[in-house]
Residue frames as a rotation matrix with the C-alpha (Angstrom) as fourth column:
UNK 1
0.575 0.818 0.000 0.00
0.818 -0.575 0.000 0.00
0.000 0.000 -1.000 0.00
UNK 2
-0.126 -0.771 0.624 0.94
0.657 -0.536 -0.530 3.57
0.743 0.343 0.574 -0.76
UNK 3
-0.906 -0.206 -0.369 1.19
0.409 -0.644 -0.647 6.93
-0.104 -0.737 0.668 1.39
UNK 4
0.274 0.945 -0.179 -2.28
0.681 -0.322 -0.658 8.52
-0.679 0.059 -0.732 1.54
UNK 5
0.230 -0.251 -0.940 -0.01
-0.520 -0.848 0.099 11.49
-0.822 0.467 -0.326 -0.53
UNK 6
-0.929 -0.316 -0.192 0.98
-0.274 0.238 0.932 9.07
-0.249 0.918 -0.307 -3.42
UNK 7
-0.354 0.834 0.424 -2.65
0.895 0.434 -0.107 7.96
-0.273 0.341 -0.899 -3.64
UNK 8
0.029 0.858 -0.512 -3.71
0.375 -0.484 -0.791 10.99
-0.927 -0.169 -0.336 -3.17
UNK 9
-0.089 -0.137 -0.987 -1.37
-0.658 -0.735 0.162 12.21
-0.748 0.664 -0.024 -6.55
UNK 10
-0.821 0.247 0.515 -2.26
0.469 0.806 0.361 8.80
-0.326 0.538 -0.777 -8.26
UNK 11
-0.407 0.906 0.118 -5.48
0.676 0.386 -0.628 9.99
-0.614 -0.176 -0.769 -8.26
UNK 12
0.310 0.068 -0.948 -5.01
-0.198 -0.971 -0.135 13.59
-0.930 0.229 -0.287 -9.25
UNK 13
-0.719 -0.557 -0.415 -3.40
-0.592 0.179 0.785 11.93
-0.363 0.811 -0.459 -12.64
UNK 14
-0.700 0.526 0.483 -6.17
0.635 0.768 0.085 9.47
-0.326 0.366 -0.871 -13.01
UNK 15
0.143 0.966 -0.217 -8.03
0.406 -0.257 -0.877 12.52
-0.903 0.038 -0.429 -14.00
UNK 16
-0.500 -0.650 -0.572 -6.01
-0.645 -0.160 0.747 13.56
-0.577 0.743 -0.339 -16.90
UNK 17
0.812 0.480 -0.333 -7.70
-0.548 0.430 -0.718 12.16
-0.201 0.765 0.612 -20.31
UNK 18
0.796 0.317 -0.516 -6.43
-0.430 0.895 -0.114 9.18
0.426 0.313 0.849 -20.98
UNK 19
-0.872 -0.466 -0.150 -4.77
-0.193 0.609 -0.770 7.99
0.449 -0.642 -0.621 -17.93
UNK 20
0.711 0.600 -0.366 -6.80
0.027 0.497 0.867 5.65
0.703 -0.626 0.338 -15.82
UNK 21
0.881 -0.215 0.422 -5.91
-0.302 0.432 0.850 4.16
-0.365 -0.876 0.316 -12.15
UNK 22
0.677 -0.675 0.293 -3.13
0.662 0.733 0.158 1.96
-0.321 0.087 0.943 -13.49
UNK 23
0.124 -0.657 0.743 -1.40
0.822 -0.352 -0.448 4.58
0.556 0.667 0.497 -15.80
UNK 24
0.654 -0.008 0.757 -1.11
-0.390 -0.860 0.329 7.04
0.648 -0.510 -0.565 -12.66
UNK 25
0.924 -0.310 0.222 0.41
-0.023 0.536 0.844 4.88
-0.381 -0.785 0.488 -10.66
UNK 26
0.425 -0.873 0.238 2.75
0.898 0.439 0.005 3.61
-0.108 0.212 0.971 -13.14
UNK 27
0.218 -0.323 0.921 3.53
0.487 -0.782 -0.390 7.63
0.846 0.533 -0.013 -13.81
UNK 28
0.824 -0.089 0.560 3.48
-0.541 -0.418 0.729 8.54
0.169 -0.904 -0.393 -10.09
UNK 29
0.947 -0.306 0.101 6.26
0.238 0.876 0.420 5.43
-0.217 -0.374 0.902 -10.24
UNK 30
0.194 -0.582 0.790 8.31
0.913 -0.188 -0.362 6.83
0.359 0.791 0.495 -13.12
UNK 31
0.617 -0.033 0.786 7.75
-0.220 -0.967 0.132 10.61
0.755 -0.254 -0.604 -11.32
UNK 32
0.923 -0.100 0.372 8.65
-0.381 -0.097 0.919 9.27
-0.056 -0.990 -0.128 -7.65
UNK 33
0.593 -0.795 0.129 12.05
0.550 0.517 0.656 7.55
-0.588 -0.318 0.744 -8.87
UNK 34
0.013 -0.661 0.750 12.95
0.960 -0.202 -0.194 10.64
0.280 0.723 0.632 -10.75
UNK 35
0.692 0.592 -0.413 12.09
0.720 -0.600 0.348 12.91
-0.042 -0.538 -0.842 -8.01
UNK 36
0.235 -0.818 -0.525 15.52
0.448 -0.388 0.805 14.80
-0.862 -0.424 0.276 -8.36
UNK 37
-0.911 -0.293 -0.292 15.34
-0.009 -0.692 0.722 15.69
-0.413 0.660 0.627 -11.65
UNK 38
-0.646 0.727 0.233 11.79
0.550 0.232 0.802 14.98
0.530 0.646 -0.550 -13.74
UNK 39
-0.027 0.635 -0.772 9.89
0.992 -0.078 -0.099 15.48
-0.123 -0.768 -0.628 -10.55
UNK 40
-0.205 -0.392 -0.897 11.25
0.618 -0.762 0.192 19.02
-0.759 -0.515 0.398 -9.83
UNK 41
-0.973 -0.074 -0.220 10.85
-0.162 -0.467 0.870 20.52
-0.167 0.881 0.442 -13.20
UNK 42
-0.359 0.933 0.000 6.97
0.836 0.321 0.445 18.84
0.416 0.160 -0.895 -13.36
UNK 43
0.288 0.719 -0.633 5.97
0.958 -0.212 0.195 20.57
0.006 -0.662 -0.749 -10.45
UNK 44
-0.453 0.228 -0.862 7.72
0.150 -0.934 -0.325 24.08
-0.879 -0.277 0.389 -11.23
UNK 45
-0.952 0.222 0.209 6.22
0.124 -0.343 0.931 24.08
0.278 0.913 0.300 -14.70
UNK 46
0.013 0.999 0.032 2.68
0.872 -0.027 0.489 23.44
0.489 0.022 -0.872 -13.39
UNK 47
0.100 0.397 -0.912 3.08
0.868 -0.483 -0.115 26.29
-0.486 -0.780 -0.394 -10.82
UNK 48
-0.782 -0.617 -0.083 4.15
0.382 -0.580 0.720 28.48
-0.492 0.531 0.690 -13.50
UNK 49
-0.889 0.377 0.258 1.44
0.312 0.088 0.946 27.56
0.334 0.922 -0.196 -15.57
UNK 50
-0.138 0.915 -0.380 -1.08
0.979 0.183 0.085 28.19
0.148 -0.361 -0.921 -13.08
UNK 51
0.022 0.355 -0.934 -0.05
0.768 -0.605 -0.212 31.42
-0.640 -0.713 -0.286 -12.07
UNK 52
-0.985 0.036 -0.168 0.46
-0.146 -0.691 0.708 32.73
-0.091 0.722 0.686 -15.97
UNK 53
-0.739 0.314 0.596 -2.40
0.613 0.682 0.400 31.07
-0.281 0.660 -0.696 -17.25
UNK 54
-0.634 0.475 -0.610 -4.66
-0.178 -0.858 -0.482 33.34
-0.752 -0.197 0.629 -19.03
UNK 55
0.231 0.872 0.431 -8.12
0.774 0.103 -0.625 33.42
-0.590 0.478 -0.651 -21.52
UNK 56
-0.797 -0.412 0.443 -7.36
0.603 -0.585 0.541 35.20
0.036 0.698 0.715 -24.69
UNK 57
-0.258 0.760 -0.597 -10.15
0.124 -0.586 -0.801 38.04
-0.958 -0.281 0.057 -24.31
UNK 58
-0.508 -0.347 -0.789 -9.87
-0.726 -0.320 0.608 37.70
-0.464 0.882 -0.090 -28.39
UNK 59
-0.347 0.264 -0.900 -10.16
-0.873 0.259 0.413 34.60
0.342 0.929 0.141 -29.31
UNK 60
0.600 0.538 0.592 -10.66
-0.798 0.346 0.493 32.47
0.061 -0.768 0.637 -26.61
UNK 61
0.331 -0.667 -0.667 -7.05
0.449 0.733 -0.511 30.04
0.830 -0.130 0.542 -26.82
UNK 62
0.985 -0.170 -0.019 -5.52
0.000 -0.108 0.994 29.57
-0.171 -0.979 -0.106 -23.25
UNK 63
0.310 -0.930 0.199 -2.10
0.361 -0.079 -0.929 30.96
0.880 0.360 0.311 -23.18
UNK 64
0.095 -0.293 -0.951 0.40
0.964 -0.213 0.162 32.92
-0.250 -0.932 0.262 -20.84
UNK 65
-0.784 -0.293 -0.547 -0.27
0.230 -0.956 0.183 36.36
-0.576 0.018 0.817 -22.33
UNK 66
0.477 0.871 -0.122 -3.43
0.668 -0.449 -0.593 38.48
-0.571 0.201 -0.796 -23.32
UNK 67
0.558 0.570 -0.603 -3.77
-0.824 0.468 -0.320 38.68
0.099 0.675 0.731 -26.44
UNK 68
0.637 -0.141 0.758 -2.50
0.199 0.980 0.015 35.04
-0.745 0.142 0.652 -27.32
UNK 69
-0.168 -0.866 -0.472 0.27
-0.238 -0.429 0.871 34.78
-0.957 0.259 -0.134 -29.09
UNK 70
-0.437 -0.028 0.899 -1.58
0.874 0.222 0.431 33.87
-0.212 0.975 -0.073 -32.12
UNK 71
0.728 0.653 0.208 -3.63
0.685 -0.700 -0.201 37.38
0.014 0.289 -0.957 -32.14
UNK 72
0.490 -0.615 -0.618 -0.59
0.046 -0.689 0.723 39.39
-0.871 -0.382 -0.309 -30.85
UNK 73
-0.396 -0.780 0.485 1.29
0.568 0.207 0.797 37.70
-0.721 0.591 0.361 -34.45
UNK 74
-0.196 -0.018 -0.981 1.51
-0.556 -0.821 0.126 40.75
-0.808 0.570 0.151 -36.94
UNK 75
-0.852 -0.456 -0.258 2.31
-0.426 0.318 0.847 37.94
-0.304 0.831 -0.466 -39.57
UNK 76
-0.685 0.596 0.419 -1.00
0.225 0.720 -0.656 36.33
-0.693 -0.355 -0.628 -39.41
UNK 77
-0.800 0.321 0.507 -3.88
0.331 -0.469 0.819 36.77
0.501 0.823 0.269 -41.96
UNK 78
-0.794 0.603 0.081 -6.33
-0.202 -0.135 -0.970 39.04
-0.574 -0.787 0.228 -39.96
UNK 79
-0.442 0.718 -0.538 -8.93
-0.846 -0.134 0.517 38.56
0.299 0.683 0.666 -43.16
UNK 80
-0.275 0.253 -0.928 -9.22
-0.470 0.806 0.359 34.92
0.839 0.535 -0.103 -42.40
UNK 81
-0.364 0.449 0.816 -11.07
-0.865 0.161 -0.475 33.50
-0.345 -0.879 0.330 -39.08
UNK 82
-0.336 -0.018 -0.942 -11.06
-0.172 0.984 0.042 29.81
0.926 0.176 -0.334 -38.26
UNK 83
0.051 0.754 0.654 -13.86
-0.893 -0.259 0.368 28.99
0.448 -0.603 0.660 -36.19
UNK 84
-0.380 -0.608 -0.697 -13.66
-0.294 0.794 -0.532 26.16
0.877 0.003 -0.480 -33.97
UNK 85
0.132 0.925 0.355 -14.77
-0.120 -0.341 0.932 24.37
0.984 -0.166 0.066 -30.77
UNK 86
0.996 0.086 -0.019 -12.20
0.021 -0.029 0.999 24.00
0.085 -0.996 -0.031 -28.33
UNK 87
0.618 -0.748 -0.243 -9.12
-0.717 -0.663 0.217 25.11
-0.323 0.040 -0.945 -27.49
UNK 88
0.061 -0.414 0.908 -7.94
0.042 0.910 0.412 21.30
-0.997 0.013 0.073 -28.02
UNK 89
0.616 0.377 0.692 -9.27
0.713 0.107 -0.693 21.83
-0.335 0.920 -0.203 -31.81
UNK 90
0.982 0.138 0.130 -7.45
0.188 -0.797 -0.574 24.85
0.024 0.588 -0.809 -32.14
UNK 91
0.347 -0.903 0.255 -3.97
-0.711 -0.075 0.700 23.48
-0.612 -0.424 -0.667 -31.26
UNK 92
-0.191 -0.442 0.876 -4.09
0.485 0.734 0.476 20.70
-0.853 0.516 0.074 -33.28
UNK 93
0.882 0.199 0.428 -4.86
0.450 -0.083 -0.889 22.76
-0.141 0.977 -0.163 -36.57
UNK 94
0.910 -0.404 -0.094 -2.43
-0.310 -0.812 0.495 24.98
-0.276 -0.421 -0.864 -35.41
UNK 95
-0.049 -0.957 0.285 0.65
-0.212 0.289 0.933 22.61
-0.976 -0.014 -0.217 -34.70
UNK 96
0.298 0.101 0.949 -0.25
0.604 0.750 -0.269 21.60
-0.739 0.654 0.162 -38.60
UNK 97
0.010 -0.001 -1.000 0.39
0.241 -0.970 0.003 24.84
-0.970 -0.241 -0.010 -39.63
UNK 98
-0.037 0.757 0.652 -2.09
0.979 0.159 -0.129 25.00
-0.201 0.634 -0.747 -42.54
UNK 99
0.473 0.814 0.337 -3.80
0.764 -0.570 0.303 27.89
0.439 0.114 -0.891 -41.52
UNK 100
-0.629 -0.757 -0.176 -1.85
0.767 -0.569 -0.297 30.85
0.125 -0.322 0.939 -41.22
UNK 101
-0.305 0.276 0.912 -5.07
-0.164 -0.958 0.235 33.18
0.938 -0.078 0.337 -40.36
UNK 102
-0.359 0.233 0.904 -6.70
-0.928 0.013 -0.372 34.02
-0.098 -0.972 0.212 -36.56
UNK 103
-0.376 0.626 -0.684 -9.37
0.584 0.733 0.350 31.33
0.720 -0.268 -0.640 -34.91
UNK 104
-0.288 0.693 0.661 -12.21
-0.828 -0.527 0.192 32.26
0.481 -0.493 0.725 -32.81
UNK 105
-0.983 0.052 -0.177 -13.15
0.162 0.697 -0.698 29.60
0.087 -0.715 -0.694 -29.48
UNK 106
-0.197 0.905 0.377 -16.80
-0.516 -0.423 0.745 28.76
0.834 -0.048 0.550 -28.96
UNK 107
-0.518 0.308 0.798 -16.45
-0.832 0.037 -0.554 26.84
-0.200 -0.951 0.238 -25.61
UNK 108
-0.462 0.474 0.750 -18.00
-0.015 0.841 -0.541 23.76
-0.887 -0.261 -0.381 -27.11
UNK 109
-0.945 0.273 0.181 -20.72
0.268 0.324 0.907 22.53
0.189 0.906 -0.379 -29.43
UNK 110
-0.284 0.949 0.139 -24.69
-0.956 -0.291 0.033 22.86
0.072 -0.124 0.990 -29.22
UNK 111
-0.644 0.397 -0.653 -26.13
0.280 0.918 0.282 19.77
0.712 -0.001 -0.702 -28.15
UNK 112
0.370 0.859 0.353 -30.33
-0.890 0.219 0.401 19.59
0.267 -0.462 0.845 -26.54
UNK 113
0.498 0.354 -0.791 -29.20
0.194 0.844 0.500 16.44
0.845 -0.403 0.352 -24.71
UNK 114
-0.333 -0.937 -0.104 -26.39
0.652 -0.149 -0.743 18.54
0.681 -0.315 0.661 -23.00
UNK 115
0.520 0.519 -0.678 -28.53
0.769 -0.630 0.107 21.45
-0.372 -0.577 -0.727 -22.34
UNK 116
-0.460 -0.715 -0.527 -25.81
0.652 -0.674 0.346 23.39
-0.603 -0.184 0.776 -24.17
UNK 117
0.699 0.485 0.526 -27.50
0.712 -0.406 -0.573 26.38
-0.065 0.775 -0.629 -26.37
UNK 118
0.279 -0.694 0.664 -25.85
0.904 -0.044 -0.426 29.14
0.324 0.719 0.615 -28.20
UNK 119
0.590 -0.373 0.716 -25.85
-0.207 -0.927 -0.312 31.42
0.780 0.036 -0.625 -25.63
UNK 120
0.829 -0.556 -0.054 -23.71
0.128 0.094 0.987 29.44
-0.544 -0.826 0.149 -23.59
UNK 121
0.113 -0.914 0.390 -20.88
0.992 0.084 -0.091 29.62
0.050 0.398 0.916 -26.66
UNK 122
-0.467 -0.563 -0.682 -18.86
0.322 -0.827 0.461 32.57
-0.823 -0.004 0.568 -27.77
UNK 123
-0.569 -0.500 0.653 -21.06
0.658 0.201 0.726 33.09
-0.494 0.842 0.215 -30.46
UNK 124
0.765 0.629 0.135 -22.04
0.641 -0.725 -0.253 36.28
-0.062 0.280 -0.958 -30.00
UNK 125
0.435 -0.752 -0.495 -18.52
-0.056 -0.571 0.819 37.17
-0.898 -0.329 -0.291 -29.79
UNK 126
-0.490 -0.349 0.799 -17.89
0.692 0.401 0.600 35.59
-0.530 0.847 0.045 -33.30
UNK 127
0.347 0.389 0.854 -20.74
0.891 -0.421 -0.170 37.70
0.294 0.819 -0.492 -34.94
UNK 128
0.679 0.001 -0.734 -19.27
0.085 -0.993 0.078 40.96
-0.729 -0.115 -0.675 -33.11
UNK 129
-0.060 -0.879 -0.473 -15.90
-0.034 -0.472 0.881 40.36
-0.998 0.069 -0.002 -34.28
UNK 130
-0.262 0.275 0.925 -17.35
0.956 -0.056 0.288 39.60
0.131 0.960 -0.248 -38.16
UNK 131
0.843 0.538 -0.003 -19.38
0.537 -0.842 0.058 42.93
0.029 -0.050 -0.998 -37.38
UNK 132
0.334 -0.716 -0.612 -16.06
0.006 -0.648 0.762 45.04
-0.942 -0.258 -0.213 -36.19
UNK 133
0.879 0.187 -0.438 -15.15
-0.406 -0.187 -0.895 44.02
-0.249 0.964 -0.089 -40.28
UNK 134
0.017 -0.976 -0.218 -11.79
-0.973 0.034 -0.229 43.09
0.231 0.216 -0.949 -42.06
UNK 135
-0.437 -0.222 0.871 -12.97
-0.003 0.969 0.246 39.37
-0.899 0.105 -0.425 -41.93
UNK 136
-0.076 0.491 -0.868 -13.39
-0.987 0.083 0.134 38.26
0.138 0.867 0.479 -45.73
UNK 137
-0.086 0.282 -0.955 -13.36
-0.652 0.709 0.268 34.23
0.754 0.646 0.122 -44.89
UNK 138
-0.310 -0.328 0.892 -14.50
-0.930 0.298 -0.214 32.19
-0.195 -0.896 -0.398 -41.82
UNK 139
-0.312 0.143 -0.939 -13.73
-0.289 0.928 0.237 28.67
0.905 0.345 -0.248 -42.43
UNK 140
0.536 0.717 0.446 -16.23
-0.834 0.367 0.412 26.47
0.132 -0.593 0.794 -40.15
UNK 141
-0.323 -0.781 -0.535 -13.95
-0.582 0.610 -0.538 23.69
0.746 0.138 -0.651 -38.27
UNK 142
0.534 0.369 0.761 -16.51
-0.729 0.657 0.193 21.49
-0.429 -0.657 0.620 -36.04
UNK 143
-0.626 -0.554 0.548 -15.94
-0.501 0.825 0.262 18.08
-0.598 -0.111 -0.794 -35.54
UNK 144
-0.490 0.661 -0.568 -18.03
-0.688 0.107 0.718 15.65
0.535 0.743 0.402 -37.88
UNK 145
-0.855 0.491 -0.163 -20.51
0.482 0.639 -0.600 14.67
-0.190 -0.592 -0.783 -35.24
UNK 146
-0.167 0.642 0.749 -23.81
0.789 -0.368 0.492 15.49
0.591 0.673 -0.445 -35.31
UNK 147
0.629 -0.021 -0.777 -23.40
0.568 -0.670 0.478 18.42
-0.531 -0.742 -0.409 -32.62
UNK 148
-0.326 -0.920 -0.217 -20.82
0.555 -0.372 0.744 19.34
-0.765 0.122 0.632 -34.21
UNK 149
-0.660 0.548 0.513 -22.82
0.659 0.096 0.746 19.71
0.360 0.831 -0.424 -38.02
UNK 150
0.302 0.909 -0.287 -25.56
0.887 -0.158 0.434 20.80
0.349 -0.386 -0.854 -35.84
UNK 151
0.440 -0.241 -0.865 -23.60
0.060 -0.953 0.297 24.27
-0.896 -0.183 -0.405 -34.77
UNK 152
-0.775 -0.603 0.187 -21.74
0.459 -0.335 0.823 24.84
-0.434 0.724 0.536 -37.96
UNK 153
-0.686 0.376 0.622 -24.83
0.634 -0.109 0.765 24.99
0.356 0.920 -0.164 -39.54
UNK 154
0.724 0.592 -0.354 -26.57
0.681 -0.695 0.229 27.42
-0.111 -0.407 -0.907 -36.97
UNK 155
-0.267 -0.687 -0.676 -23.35
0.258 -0.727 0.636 29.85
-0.929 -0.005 0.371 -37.46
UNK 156
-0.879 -0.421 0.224 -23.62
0.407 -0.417 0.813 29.87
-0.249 0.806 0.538 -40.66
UNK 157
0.204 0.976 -0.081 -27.72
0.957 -0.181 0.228 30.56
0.208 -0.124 -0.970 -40.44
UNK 158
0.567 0.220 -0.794 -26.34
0.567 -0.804 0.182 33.79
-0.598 -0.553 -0.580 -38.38
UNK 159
-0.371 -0.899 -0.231 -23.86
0.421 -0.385 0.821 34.81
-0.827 0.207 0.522 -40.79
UNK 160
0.443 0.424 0.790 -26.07
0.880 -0.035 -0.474 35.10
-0.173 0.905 -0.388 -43.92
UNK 161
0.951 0.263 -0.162 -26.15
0.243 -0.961 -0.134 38.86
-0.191 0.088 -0.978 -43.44
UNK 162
0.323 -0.661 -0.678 -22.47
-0.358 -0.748 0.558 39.64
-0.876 0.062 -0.479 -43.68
UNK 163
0.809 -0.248 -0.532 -20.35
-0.565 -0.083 -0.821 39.86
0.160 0.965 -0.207 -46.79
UNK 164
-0.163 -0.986 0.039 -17.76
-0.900 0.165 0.403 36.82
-0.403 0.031 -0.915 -46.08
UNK 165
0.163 -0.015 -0.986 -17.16
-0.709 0.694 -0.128 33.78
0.687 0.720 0.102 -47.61
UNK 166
0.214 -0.115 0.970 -18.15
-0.882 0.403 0.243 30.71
-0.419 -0.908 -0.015 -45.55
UNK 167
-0.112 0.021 -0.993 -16.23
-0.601 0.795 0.085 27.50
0.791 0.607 -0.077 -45.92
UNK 168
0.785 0.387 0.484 -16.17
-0.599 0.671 0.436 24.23
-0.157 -0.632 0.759 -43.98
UNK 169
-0.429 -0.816 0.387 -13.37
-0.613 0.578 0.539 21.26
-0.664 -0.006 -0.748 -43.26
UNK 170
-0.305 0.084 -0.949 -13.49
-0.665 0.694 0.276 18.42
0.681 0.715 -0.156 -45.93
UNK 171
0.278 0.546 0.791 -15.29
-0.721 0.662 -0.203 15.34
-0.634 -0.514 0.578 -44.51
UNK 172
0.653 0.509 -0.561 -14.42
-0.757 0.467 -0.457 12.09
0.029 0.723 0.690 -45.53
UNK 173
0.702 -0.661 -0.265 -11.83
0.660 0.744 -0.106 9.19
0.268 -0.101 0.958 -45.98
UNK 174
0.742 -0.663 0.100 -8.61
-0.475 -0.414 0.776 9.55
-0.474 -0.623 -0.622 -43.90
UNK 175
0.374 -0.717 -0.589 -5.26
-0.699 0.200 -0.687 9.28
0.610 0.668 -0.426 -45.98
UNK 176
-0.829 -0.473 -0.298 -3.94
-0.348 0.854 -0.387 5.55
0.438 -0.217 -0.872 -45.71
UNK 177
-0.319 0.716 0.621 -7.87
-0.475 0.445 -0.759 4.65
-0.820 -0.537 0.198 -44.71
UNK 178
-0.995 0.060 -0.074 -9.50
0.009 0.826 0.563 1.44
0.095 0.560 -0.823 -45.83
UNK 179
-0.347 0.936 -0.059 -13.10
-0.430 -0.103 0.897 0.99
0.834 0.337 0.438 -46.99
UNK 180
0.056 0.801 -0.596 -13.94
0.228 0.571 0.789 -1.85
0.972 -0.180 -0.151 -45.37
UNK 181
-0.294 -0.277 -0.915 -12.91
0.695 0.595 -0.404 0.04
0.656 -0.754 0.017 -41.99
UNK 182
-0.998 -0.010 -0.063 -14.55
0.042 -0.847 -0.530 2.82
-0.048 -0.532 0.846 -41.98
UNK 183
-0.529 0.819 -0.222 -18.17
0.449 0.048 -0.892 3.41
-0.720 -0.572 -0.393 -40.73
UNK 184
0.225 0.624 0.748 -21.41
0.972 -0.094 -0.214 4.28
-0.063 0.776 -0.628 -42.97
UNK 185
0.786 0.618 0.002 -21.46
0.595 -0.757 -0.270 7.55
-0.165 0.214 -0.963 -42.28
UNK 186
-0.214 -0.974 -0.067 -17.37
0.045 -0.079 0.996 8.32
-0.976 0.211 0.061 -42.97
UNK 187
-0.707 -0.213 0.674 -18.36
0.594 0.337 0.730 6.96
-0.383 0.917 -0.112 -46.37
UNK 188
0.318 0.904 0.287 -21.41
0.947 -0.314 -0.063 8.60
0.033 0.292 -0.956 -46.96
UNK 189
0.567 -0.351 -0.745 -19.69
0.037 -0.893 0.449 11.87
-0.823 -0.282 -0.493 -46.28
UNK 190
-0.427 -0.876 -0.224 -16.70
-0.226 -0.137 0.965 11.07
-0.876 0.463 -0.139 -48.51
UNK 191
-0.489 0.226 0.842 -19.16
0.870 0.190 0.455 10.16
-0.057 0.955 -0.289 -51.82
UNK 192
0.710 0.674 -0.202 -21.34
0.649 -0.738 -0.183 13.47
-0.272 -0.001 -0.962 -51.01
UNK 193
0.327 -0.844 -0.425 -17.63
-0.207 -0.503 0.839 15.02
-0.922 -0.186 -0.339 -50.95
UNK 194
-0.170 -0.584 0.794 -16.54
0.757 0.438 0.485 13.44
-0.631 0.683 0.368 -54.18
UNK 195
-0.010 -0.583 -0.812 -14.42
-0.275 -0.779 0.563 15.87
-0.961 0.229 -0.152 -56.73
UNK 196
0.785 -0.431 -0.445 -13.32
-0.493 0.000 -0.870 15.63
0.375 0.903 -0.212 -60.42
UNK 197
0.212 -0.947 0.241 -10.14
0.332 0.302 0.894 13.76
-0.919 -0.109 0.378 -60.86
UNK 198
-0.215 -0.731 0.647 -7.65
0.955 -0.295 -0.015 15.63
0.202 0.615 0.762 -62.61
């Protein structure tokens, strides 16, 4: 049995997405025999992180400076706004570095089984900052669930009125994906999706 203080940080790790019971431990194992060098450096980074941590008042990515250092970048394209639904969503386009204009956080999706509705997102902040002008394209980046679908297509309902150009992420087969492993509605997406060749 452990100290009531390793259980207690076992536990605190078992809340972390995708660590269970077992994979805390075995990290509280890997932490507690590297307490002299791994350890030390864990625990000042988190206090760091706690006491920068800040809500872009922009766009709504969690950073250690107001704006975020993706609004603060000069180089960016301010024309283009990539809409999105959580700061998780908006790191991974990021690190891919595609998209070289802003992004705008809505805090989530719309879902009636949740209880979320649309004034619990940011998305009356989205239609100010379309209102303030100088956006000509805001590319719609939900997930392809049906919450997800299910707010893209209520943004874009509110947008009618302004003069930008609304796209959406491609749906469909995943590069190096096999038919027979991918679910009806993958496929069904990716033939509604289907292009010219050449």
């Amino acid at each position: 049995m452990a100290s009531q203080e390793i259980e207690t940080l076992a536990s605190a790790l078992a809340r972390l997405p995708g660590l269970g019971p077992r994979s805390a431990r075995r990290a509280v194992l890997w932490l507690v025999k590297r307490r002299e060098t791994a350890l030390r450096q864990i625990v000042d980074a988190l206090i760091e992180v706690q006491d920068k941590l800040v809500e872009c008042p922009v766009c709504g990515n969690v950073d250690t400076q107001a704006p975020c250092g993706i609004c603060a970048d000069p180089r960016r394209d301010q024309r283009s706004l990539c809409v999105v639904e959580d700061v998780a969503d908006l790191w991974a386009l990021d690190r891919a570095k595609l998209f070289t204009g802003r992004y705008h956080v809505l805090g989530g999706r719309l879902s009636a089984m949740d209880g979320v509705r649309p004034e619990d997102l940011t998305i009356a902040a989205l239609l100010a900052r379309v209102e303030g002008g100088g956006i000509d394209e805001i590319v719609l980046a939900m997930n392809a669930t049906l919450e997800g679908q299910t707010t893209a297509h209520y943004i874009a309902e509110r947008l009618e009125g302004f003069p930008v150009r609304l796209t959406q992420l491609a749906h469909g087969l995943p590069v190096g994906g096999e038919l027979d492993y991918l679910d009806e509605g993958t496929l069904a997406q990716a033939l509604r999706a289907r292009r010219p060749v050449g």
